[in-house]
Structure formats: structure tokens, C-alpha cells
MARTITOR-453051 format. One line per 10 residues: number of its first residue (from 1); their letters; for each residue x, y, z of N, C-alpha, C. Coordinates in Angstrom, 2 decimals. Layout:
BEGIN
NUM = a = X/Y/Z/X/Y/Z/X/Y/Z | ...
***
This chain:
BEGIN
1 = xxxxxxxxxx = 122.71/70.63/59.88/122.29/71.08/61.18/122.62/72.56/61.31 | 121.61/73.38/61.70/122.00/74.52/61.24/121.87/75.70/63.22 | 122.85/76.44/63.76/123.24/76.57/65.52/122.35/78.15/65.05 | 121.11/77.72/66.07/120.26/79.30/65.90/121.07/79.95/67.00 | 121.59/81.33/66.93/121.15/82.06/67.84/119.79/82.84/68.49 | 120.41/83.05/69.76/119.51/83.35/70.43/118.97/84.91/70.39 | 117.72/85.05/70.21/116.70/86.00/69.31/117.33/87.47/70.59 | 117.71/88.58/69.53/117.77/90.04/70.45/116.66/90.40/70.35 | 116.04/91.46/71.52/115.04/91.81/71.84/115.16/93.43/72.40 | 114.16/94.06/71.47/114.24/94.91/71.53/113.87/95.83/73.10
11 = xxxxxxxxxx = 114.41/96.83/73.51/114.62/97.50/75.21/112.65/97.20/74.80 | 112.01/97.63/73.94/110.34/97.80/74.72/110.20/96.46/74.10 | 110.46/95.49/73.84/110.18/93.74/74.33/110.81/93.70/75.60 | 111.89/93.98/75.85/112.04/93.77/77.28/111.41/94.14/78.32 | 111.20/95.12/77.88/110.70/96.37/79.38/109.01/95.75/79.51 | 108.26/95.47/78.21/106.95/95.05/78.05/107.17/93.76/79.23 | 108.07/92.44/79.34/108.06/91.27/79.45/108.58/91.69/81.24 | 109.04/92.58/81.60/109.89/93.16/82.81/108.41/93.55/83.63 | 107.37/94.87/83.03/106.60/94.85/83.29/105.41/93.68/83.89 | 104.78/93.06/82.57/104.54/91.69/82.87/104.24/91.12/84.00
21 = xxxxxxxxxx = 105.82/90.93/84.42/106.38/89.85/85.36/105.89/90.30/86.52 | 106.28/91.80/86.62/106.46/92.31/87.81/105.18/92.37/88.47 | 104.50/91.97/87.72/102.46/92.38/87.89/102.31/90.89/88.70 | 103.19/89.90/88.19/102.46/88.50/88.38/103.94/87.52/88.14 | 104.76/87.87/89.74/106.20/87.14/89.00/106.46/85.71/89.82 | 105.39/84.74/88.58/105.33/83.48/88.84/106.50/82.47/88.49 | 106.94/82.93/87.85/107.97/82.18/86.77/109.00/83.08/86.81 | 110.31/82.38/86.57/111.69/82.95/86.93/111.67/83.23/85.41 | 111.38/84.33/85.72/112.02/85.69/83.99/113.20/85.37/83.19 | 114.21/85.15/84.01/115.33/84.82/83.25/115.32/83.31/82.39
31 = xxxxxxxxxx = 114.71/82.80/82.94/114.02/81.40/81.91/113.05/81.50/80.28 | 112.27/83.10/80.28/111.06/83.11/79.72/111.92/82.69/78.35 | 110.78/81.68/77.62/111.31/81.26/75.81/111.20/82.37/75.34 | 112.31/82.45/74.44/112.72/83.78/73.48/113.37/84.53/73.93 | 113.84/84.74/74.88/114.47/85.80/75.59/115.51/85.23/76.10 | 116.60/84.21/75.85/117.80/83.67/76.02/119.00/84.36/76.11 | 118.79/85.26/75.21/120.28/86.10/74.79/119.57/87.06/75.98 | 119.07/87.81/76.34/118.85/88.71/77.82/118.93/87.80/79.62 | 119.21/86.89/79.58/119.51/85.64/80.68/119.71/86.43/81.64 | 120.86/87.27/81.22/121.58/87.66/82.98/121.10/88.99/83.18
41 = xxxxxxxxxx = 120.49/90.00/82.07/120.06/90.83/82.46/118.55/90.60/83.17 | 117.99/89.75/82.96/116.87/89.47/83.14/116.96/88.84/85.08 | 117.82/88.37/84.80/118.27/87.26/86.15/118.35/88.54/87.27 | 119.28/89.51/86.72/119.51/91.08/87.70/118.83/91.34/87.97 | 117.68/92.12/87.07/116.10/92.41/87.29/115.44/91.62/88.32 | 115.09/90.33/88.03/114.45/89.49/89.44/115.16/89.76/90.63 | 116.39/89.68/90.79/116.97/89.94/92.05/117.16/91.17/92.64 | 117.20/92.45/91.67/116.75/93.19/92.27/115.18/93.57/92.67 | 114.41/92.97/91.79/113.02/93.26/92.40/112.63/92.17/93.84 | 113.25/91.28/93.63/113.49/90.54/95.02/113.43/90.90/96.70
51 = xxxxxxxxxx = 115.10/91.79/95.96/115.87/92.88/97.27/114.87/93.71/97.57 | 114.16/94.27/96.85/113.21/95.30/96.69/112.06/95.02/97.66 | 111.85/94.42/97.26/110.12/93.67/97.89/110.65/93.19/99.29 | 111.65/92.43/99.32/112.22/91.89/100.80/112.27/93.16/101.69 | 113.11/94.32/101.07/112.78/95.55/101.84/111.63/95.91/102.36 | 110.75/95.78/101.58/109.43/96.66/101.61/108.81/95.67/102.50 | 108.88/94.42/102.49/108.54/93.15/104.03/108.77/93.53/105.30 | 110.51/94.39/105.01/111.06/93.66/106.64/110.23/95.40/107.10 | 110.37/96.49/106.41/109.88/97.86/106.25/108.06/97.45/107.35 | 107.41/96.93/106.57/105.87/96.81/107.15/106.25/96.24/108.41
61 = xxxxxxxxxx = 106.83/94.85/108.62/107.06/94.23/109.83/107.75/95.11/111.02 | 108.14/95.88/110.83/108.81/96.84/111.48/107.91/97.80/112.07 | 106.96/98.65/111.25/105.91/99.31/111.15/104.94/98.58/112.17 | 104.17/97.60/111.87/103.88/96.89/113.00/104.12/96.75/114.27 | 105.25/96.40/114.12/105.82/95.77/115.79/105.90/96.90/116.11 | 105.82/98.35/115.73/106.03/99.70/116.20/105.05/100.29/117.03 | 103.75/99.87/116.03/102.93/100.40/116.20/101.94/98.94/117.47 | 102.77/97.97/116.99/102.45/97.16/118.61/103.06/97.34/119.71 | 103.95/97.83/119.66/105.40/99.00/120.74/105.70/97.64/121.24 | 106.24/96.68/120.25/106.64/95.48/120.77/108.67/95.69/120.23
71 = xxxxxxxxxx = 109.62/95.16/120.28/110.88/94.36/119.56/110.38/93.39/118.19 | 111.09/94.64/117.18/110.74/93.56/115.88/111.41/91.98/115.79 | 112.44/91.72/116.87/112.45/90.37/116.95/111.04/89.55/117.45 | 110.11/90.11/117.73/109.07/89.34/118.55/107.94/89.17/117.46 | 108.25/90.29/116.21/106.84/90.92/115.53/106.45/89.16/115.11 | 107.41/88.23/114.48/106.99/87.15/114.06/105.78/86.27/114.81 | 106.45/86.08/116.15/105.67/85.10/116.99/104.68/85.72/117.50 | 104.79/87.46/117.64/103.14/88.14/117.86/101.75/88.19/116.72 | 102.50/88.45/115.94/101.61/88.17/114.21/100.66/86.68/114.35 | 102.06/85.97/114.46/101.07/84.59/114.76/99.85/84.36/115.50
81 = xxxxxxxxxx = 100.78/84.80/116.79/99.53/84.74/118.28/98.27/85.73/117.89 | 98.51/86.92/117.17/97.29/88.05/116.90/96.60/87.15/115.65 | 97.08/86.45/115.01/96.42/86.01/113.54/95.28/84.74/114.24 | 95.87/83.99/115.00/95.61/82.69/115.65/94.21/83.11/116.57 | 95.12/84.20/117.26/93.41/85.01/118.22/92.12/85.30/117.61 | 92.49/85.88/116.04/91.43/86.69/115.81/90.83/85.51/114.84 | 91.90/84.67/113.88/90.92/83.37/113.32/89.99/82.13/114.52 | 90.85/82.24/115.86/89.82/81.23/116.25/88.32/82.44/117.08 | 88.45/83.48/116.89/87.56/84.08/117.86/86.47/84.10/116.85 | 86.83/84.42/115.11/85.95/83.99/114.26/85.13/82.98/114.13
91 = xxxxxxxxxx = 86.03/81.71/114.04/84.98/80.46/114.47/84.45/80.80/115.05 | 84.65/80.64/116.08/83.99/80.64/117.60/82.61/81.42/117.29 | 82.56/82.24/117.05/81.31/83.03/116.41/80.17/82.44/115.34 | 81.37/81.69/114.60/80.64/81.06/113.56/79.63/80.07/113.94 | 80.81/78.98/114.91/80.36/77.80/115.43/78.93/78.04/116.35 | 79.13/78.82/116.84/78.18/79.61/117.57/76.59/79.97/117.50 | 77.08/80.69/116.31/75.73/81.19/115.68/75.08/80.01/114.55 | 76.01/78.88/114.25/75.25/78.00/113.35/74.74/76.98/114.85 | 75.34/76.31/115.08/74.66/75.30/116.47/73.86/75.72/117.41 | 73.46/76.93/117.86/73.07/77.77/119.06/71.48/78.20/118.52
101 = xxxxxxxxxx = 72.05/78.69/116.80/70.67/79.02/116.12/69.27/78.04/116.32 | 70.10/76.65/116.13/68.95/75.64/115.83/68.39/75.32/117.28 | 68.54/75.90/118.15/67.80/75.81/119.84/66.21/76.03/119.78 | 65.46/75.30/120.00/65.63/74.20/121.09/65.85/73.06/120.51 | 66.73/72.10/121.06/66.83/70.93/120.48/67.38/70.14/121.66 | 67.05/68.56/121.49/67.76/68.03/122.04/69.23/67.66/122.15 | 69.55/67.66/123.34/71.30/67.35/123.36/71.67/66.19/123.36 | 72.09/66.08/122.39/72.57/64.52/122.10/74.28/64.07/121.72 | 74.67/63.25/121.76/76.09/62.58/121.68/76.69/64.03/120.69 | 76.07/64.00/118.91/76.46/65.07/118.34/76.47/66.13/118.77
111 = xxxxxxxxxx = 76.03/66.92/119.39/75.81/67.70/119.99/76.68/68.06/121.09 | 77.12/67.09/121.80/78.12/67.53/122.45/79.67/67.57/121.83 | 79.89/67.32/120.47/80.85/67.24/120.16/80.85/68.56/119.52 | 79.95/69.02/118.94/79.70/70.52/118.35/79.84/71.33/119.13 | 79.41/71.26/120.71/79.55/72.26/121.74/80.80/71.87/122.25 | 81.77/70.72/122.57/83.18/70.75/122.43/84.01/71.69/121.64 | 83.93/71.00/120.39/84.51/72.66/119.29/83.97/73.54/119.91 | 82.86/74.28/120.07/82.80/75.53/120.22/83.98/76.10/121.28 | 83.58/75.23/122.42/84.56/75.49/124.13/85.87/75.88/123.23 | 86.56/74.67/122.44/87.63/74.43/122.04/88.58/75.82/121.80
121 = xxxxxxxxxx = 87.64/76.24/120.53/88.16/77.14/119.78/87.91/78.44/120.69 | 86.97/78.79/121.79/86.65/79.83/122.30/88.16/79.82/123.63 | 88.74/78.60/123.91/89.70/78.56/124.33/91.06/78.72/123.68 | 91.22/78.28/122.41/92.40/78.23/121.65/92.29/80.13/121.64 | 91.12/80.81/121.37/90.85/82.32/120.95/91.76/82.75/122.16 | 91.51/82.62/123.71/91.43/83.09/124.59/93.45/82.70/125.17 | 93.61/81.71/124.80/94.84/81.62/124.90/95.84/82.09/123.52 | 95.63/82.04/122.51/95.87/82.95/121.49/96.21/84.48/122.08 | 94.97/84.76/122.26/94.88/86.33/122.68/96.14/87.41/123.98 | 96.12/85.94/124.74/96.79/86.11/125.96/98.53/85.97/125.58
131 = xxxxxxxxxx = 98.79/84.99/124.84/100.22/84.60/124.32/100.43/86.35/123.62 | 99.35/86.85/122.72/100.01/87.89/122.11/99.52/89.01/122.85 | 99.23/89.39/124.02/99.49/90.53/124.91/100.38/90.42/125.91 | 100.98/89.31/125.68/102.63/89.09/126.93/103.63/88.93/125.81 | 103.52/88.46/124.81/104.75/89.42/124.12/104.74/91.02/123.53 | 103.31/91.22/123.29/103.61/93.15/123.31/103.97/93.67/124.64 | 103.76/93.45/125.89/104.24/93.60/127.05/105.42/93.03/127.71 | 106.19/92.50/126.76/107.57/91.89/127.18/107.53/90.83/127.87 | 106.78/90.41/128.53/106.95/89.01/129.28/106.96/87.36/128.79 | 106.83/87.67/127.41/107.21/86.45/126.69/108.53/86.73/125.79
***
């Protein structure tokens, strides 16, 4: 039985595999086969590119809520309410212009369930919208 060690790798195998990652870091680096004997340097690397990127998150979210002249404690639940507004106001458009197109038609059972959604979402838009202009205005 013969105890392999674990393969050294040269700084441009590393830096190549560092690169890599950093493009597309699906997989925990410090795991990659062949690269055993680099474990903890590798392990550093992820965590600092981690710290890194977490910065550069809380950095935009900040930027935002700035430029919404809101409290970056709020930016979360305004993001939502602005994301929520502007995806259902989309439907709503969508729903809209596909059911509305096919006029004249008769109104029938389906039909009113298609023009339900529409109301629906043109309401979810409208209360969406409203939740996130009372927390940029403080009252939520």
C-alpha cells in the first residue's frame, strides 16, 4: 500500500484555478481534486473573496436606499415593495394586452376569471406601489 502525497502546485496553477473560480464560484475551491496540499490557502481566498463581495452588496444597498433618501434599514422591505410594484404592473400589461386584444368576444365564465387576474394583479401593482412610497417617506 503505497500513502500518496498530496500534489504541489505551482503559484500559476494556483492563481489559473483562483482566477477560474472567481469568474464562476460554484464549488467551494478549497475542495477542488488535486489541489489538497493548498486547502487552507485556498479556503482564505474564498473567504476573502466572500468578505469582498459582501462589501460590495451592503456598498450598492446603501447606494440605493440613498438615492431612495430612504434608512438603509428599510432598503430591504422597499426593494421588495419596488420589485413587487413593478413585476405585477408588468403583468398587468401583459394580461391586458393578451385578453383585451381578442375583443369582441363574448363574456363568459372564463373570461371572467381572466378579467379577475387582470383586477388582481392591477391591485397587488397598486398596493405594491403604495407600501413602497410610505416607506421612502417614513411612514412605514
Amino acid at each position: 500500500m503505497t500513502d500518496t502525497k498530496p500534489q504541489i502546485r505551482t503559484k500559476a496553477e494556483i492563481q489559473n484555478l483562483k482566477d477560474g473560480w472567481k469568474k464562476d464560484p460554484c464549488w467551494d475551491i478549497e475542495h477542488t481534486e488535486g489541489f489538497e496540499a493548498h486547502e487552507a490557502e485556498l479556503k482564505l481566498f474564498s473567504d476573502e473573496c466572500e468578505k469582498e463581495w459582501e462589501q460590495k452588496r451592503i456598498a450598492r444597498k446603501e447606494e440605493a436606499a440613498k438615492a431612495w433618501a430612504i434608512p438603509f434599514e428599510k432598503y430591504h422591505e422597499a426593494a421588495i415593495a419596488h420589485g413587487k410594484a413593478i413585476a405585477e404592473k408588468d403583468n398587468a400589461k401583459k394580461l391586458m394586452l393578451h385578453y383585451l386584444s381578442e375583443l369582441p368576444m363574448n363574456i363568459d365564465s372564463d373570461c371572467r376569471v381572466e378579467i379577475k387576474e387582470i383586477v388582481d394583479s392591477i391591485i397587488d401593482s397598486a398596493v405594491a406601489q403604495v407600501k413602497f412610497d410610505l416607506i421612502k417617506s417614513g411612514k412605514l
